[in-house]
C-alpha positions as a Markdown table, in Angstrom:
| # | Residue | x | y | z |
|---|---|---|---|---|
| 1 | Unk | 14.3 | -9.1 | -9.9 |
| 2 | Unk | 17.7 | -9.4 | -10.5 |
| 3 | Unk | 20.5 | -6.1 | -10.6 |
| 4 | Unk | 23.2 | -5.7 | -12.5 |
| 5 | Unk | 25.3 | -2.4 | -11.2 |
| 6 | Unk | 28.1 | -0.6 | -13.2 |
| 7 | Unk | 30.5 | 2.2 | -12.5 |
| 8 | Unk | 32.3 | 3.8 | -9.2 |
| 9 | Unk | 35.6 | 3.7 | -8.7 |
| 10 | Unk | 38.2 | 6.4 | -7.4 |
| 11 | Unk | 38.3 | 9.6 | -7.9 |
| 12 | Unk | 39.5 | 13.2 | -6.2 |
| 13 | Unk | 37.5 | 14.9 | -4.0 |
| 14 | Unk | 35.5 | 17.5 | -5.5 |
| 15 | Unk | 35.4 | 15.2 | -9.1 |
| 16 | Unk | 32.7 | 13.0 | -10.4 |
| 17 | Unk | 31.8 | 9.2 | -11.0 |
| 18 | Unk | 28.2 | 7.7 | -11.4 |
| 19 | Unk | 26.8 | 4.3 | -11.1 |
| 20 | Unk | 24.2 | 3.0 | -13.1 |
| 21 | Unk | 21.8 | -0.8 | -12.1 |
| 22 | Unk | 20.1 | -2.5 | -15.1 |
| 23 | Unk | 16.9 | -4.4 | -13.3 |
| 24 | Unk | 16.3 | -7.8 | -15.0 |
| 25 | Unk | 12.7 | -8.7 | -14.6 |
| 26 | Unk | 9.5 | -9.6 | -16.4 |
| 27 | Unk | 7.2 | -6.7 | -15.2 |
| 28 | Unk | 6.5 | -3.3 | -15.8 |
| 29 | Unk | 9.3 | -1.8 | -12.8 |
| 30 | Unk | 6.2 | -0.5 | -10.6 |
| 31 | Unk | 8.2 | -0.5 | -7.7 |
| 32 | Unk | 10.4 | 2.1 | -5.8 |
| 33 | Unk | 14.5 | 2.0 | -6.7 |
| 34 | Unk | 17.3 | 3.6 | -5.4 |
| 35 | Unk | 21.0 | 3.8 | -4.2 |
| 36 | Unk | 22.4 | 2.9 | -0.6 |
| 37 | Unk | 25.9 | 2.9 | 0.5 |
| 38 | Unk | 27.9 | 1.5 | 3.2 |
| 39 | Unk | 31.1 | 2.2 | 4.5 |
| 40 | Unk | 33.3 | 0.7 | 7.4 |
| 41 | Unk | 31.9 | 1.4 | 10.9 |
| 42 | Unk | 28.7 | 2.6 | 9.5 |
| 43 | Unk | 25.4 | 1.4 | 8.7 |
| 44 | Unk | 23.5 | 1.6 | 5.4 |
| 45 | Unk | 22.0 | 4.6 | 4.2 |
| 46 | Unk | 19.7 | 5.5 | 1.3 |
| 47 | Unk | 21.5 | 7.6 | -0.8 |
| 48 | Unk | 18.7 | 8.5 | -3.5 |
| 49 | Unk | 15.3 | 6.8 | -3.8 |
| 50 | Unk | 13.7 | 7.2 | -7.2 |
| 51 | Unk | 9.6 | 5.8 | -6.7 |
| 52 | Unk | 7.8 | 3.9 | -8.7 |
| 53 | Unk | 5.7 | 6.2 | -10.7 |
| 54 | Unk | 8.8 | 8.0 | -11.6 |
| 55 | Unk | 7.7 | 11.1 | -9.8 |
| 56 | Unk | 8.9 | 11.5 | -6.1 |
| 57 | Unk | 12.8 | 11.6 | -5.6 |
| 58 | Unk | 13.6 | 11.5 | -2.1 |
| 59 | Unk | 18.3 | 12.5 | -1.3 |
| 60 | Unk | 20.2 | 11.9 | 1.8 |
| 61 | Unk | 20.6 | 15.4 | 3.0 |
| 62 | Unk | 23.9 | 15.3 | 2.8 |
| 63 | Unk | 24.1 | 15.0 | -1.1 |
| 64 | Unk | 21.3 | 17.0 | -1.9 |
| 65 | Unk | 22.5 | 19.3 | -4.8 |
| 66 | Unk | 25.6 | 17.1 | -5.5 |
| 67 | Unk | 24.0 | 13.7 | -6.7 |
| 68 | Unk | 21.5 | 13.0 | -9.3 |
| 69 | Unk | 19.6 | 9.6 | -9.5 |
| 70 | Unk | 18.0 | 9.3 | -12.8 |
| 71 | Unk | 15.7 | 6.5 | -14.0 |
| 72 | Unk | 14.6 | 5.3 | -17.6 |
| 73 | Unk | 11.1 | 2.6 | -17.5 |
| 74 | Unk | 11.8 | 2.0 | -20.8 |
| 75 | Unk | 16.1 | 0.5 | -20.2 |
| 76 | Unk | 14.9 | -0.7 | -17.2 |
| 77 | Unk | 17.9 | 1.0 | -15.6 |
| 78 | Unk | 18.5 | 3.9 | -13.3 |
| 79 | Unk | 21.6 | 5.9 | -12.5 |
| 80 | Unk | 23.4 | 7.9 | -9.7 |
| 81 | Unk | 25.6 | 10.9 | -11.2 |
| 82 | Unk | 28.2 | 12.3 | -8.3 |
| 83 | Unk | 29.2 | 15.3 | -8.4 |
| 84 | Unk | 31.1 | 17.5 | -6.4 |
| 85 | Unk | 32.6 | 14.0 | -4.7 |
| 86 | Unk | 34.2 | 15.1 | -1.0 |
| 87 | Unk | 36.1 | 12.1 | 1.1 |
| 88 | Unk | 32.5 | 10.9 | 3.6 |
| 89 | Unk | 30.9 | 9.7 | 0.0 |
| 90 | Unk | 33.1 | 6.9 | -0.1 |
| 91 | Unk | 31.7 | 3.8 | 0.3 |
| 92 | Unk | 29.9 | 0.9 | -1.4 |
| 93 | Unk | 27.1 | 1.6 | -3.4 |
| 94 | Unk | 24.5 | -0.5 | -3.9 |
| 95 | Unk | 21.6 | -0.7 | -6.2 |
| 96 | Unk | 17.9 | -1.3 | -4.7 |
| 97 | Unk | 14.4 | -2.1 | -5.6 |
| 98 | Unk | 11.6 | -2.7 | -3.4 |
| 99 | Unk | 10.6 | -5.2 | -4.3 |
| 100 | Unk | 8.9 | -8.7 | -2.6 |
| 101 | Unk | 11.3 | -10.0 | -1.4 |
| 102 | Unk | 13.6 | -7.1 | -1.6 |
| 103 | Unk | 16.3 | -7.0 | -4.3 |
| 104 | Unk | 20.1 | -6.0 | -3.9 |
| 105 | Unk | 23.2 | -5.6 | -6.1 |
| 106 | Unk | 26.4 | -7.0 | -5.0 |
| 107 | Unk | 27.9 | -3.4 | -4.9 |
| 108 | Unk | 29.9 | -1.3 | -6.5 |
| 109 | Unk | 33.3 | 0.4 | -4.9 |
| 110 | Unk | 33.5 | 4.4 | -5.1 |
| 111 | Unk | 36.8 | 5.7 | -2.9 |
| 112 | Unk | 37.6 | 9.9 | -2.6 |
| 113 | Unk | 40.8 | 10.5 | -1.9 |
| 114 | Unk | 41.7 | 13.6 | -0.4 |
């Protein structure tokens, strides 16, 4: 599977960006996809996991209520809307799918400035 992300960039705290992954593959996307992000001196996170039946949806507690990852089987796509942005969201997001082996995007850049 390969993942092609879009969006990010910078933005004021409390204002909005979203990032969206196109998943290039020859399947049906039955497997688990999602956001992570990474920022200098931490480690990765999982930001918002959306599974493969299209049901569970699993948020970092810390953007519960703020973020909104969205996901279309048919596009072969899914998407993280930001809302509500504060300055400890900004990092590099990167797109996910669990697949065998697993499957990354390069990344995409989303800064808060305060």
């Amino acid at each position: 599977v390969q993942l092609v992300e879009s969006g990010g960039g910078l933005v004021q705290a409390g204002g909005s960006l979203n990032v969206s992954c196109v998943a290039f593959d020859d399947g049906s996307m039955v497997y688990d996809m999602g956001w992570y992000r990474q920022s200098p001196g931490k480690g990765r996170e999982a930001v918002a996991i959306s599974g493969w039946d299209g049901e569970r949806i699993i948020y970092l507690d810390s953007v519960k209520g703020r973020f909104t990852i969205t996901r279309d089987f048919t596009k072969k796509t899914v998407h993280l809307q930001m809302n509500s942005l504060k300055p400890e969201d900004a990092a590099t997001y990167c797109c996910n799918a669990d697949t065998s082996p697993n499957a990354w995007g390069r990344g995409n850049q989303v800064t808060v400035s305060s």
